[in-house]
C-alpha positions in Angstrom: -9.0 20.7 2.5 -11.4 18.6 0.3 -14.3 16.7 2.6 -13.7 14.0 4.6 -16.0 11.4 6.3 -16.5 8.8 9.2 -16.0 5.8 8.2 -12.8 5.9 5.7 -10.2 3.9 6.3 -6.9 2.2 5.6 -4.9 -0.9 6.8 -1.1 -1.0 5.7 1.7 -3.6 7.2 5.0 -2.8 8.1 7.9 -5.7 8.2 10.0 -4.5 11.7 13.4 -5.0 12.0 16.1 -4.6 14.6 15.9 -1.0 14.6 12.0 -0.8 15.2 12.5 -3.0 18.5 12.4 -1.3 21.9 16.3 -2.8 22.8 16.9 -0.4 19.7 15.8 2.9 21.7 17.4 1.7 24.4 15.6 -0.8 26.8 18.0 -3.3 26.6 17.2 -6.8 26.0 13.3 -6.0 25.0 13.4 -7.6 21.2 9.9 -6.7 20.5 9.0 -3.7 18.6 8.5 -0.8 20.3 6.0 1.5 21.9 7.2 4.4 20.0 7.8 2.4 16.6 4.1 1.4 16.7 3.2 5.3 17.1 5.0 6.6 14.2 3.3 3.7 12.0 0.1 4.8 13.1 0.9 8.2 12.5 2.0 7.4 8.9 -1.2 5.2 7.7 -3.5 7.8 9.1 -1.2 10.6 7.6 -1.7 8.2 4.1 -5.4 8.1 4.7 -5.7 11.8 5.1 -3.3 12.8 1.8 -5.7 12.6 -0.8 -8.2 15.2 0.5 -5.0 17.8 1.2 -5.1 20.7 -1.1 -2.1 22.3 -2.4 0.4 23.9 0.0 -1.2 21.9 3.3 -0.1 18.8 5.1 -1.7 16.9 8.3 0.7 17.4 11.2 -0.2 14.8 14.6 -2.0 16.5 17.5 -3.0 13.7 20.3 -1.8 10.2 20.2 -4.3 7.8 23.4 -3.2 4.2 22.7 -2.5 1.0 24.9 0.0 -1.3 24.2 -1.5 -4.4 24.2 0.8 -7.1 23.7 4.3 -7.8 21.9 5.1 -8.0 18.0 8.0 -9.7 17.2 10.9 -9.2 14.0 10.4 -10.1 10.9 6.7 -10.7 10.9 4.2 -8.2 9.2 2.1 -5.5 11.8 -0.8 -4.8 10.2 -2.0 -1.3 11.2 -5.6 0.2 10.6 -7.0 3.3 10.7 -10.8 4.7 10.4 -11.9 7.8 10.7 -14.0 8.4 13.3 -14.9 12.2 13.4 -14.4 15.3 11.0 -14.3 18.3 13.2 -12.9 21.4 10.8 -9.4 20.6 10.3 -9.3 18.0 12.9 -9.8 14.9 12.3 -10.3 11.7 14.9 -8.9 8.4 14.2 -9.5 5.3 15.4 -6.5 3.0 15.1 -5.5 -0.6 16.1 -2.1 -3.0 15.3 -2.1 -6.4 15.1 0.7 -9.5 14.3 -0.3 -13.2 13.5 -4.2 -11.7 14.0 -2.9 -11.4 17.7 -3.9 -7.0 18.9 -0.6 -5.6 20.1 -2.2 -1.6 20.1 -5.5 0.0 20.0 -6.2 3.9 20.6 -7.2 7.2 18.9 -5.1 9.9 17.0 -6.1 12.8 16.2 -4.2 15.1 13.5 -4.8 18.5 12.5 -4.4 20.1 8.6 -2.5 23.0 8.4 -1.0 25.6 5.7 2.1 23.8 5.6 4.6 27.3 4.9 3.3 28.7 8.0 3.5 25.7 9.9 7.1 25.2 9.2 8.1 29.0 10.0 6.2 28.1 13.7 7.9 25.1 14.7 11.4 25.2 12.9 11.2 23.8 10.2 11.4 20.0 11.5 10.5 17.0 9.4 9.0 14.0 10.5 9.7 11.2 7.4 13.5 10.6 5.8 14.3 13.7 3.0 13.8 12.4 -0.3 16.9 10.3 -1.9 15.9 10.8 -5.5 15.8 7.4 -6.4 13.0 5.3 -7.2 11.5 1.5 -7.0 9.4 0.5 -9.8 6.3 -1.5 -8.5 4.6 -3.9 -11.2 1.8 -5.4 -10.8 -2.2 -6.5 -11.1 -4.8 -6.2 -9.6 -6.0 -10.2 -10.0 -2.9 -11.4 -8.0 -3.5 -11.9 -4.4 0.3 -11.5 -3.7 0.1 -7.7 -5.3 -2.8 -7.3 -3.1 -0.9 -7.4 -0.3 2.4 -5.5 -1.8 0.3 -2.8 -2.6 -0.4 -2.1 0.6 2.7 -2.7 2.2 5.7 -0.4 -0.8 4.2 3.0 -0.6 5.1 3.1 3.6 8.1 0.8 3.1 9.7 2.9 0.0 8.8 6.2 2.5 10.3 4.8 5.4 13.7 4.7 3.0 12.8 7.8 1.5 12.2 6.3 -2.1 10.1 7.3 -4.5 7.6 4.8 -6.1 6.8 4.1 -9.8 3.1 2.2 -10.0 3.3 0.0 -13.0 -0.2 -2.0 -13.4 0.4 -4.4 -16.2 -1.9 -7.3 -17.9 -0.8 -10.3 -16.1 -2.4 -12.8 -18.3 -0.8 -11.3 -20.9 2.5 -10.9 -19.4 2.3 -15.2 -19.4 1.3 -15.3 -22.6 5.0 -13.6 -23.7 7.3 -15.4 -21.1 5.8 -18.5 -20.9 5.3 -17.9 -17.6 3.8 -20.8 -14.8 0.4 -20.4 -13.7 -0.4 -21.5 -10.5 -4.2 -22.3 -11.7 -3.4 -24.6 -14.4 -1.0 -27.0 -12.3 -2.3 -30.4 -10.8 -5.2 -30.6 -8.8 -2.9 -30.9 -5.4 -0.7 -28.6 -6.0 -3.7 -25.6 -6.8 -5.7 -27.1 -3.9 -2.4 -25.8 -1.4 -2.0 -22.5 -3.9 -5.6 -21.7 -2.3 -4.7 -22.5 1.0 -1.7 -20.7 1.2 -2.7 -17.6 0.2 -6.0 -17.3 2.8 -2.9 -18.7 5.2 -0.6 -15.4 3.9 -3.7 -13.4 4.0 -4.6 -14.3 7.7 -0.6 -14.0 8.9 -0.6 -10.4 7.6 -3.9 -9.3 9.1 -5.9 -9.0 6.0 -9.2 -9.6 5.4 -9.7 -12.1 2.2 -12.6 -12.3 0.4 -12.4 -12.3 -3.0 -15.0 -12.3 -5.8 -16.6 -15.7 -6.6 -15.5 -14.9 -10.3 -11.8 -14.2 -9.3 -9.9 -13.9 -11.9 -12.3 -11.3 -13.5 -10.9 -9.7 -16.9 -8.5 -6.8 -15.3 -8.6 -4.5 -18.1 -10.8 -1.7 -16.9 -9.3 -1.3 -13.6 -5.8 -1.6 -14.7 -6.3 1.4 -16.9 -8.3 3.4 -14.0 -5.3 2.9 -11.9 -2.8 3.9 -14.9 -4.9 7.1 -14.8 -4.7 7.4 -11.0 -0.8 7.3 -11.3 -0.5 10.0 -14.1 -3.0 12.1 -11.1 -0.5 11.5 -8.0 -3.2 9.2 -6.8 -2.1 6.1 -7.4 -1.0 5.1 -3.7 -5.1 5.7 -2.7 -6.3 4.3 -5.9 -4.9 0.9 -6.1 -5.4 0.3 -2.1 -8.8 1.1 -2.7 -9.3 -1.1 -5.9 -7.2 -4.0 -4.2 -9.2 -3.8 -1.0 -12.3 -3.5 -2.2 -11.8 -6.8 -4.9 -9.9 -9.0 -2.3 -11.2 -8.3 1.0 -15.5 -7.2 -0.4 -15.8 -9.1 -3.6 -16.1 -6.1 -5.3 -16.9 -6.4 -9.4 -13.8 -4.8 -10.7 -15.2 -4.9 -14.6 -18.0 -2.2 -13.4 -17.2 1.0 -14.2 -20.2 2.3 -11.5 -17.9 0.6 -9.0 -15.0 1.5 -10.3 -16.4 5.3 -10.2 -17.5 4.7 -6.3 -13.5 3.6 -5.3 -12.3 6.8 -7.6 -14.5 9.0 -5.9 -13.4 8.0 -2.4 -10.2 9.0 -3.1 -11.3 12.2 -5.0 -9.7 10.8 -8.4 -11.6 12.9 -11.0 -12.8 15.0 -13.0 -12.9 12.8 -15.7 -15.4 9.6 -15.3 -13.9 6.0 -14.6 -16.3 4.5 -17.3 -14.7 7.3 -20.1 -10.7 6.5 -18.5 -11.8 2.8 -18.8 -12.3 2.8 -22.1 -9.6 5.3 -23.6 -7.4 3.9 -26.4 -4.3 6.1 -24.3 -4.7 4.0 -21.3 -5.2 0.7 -23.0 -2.1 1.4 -24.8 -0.1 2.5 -21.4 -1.0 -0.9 -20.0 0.1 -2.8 -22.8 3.5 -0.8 -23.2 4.1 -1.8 -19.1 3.4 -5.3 -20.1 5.3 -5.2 -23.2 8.3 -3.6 -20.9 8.2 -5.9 -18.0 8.8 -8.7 -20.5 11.7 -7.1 -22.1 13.2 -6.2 -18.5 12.9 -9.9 -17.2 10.0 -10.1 -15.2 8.0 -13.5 -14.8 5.5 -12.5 -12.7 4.2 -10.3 -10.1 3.9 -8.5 -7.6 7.7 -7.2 -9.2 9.5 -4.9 -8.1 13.2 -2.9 -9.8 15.4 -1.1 -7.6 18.9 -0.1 -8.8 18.7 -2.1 -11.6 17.9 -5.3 -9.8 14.6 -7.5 -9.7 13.2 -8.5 -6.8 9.7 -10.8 -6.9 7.0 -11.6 -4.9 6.0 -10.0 -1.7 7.5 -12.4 0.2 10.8 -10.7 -1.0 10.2 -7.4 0.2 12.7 -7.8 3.3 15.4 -8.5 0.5 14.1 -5.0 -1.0 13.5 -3.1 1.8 17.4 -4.1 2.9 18.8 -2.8 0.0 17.0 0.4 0.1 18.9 0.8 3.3 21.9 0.4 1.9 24.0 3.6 0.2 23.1 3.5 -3.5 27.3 3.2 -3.8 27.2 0.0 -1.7 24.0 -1.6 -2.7 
């Protein structure tokens, strides 16, 4: 296990559905998601939190779970769940986790979770699995890092495609650029009233779904540097850690996405090495990668992001992840 320390953390949001409600598990008539459900998600982000620092051949497995339930969540309305790390003892590790919908609490506790060699594990306790088996298929994720709507996205796919047991493909692309081909509206450039409730709604979005929003006075800084940081993170594995990191730190701190020193301190939170940030930043290779995503997301139709191609069929905006998440459900045969 690679070192960990207090004070890392991660927030990711779950959409519930029907099947996440307590009536679901059998309390009838209690449509509000359930004790249980809220559990498992806490589980998974703190399971997220803790995969980067795994070495080869281990995996974190839960050991103590102390939470109240606080108040209701309802359907269809994003849970935002955190997790921080509170205490590194060996392989044990203490979290300190909360949930919250509409900026309302709903559960606060502690989790602890162990890492272990995961062969030997598995020959102790059966065998048993605690996430979906792997379908084989995957959801190609497009987006950028200067879009406030692929801010949120990108912390909400990677549990969402797990959930279905889908694979995701991080495509960063140049947004600007991306325009620039299609033609494609910018919400910047329209009329003075129409921008002025742009800006509104998205600290409204932002506040709905728990987030904290505050981005860099200079938003939209030039993207180029981090895009091809987090191309880099995705040919690593480490793209789910990367990007969170990136989008977290440049909407919610006001981080300066266009230094490579900060891009370096991100990378090296989520162990994403050995090669600097300020040498990946400025390799012809990843320049080109970015510009062959943008280049492809034209030619496959998209318009914008944050995008997202599943079967063969586009779905935009993260306000369209329900429609996404649904068809993941569904048997590839009757999607």
């Amino acid at each position: 296990m690679r070192r960990l320390t207090a004070g890392e953390g991660r927030v990711r949001l779950f959409t519930p559905d029907a099947d996440d409600t307590a009536a679901a598990v059998g309390n009838a008539g209690v449509d509000v998601v359930a004790t249980v459900t809220l559990i498992l998600w806490v589980e998974e982000v703190c399971g997220d939190l803790l995969r980067p620092a795994l070495e080869d051949g281990e995996a974190s497995v839960g050991a103590r779970v102390a939470v109240d339930h606080t108040g209701p969540a309802r359907e269809a309305r994003p849970v935002s769940v955190e997790a921080r790390i509170t205490a590194v003892d060996g392989r044990r590790i203490t979290f300190a986790v909360a949930a919250s919908q509409d900026g309302q609490e709903v559960m606060k506790g502690e989790h602890h979770r162990v890492v272990v060699p995961l062969a030997q594990f598995l020959e102790g306790s059966g065998g048993s699995r605690s996430v979906p088996p792997a379908t084989g298929e995957r959801v190609s994720f497009w987006f950028d890092v200067i879009s406030p709507w692929s801010y949120l996205a990108s912390l909400t796919i990677a549990g969402l495609a797990r959930r279905r047991g889908v694979g995701v493909d991080w495509r960063p692309l140049h947004l600007g650029n991306l325009m620039n081909a299609v033609d494609g509206m910018r919400p910047m450039e329209q009329n003075p009233r129409r921008r002025a409730w742009y800006l509104q709604d998205i600290e409204d979005r932002m506040a709905a779904a728990g987030l904290p929003y505050h981005p860099h006075a200079g938003q939209p800084m030039r993207p180029s540097r981090a895009l091809r940081c987090m191309a880099h993170a995705a040919d690593m594995g480490l793209a789910e850690p990367f990007v969170e990191q990136v989008m977290r730190d440049y909407w919610a701190k006001g981080a300066d996405i266009t230094d490579p020193d900060v891009l370096q301190e991100m990378a090296d939170r989520v162990n994403l090495g050995p090669r600097p940030m300020a040498e990946i930043a400025s390799d012809p290779h990843y320049r080109e990668v970015i510009a062959a995503n943008t280049r492809e997301a034209a030619e496959a139709g998209l318009f914008g992001v944050p995008a997202f191609i599943f079967r063969g069929k586009l779905y935009f905006g993260s306000d369209h992840m329900d429609m996404l998440d649904a068809a993941m459900a569904l048997p590839a045969e009757t999607s």
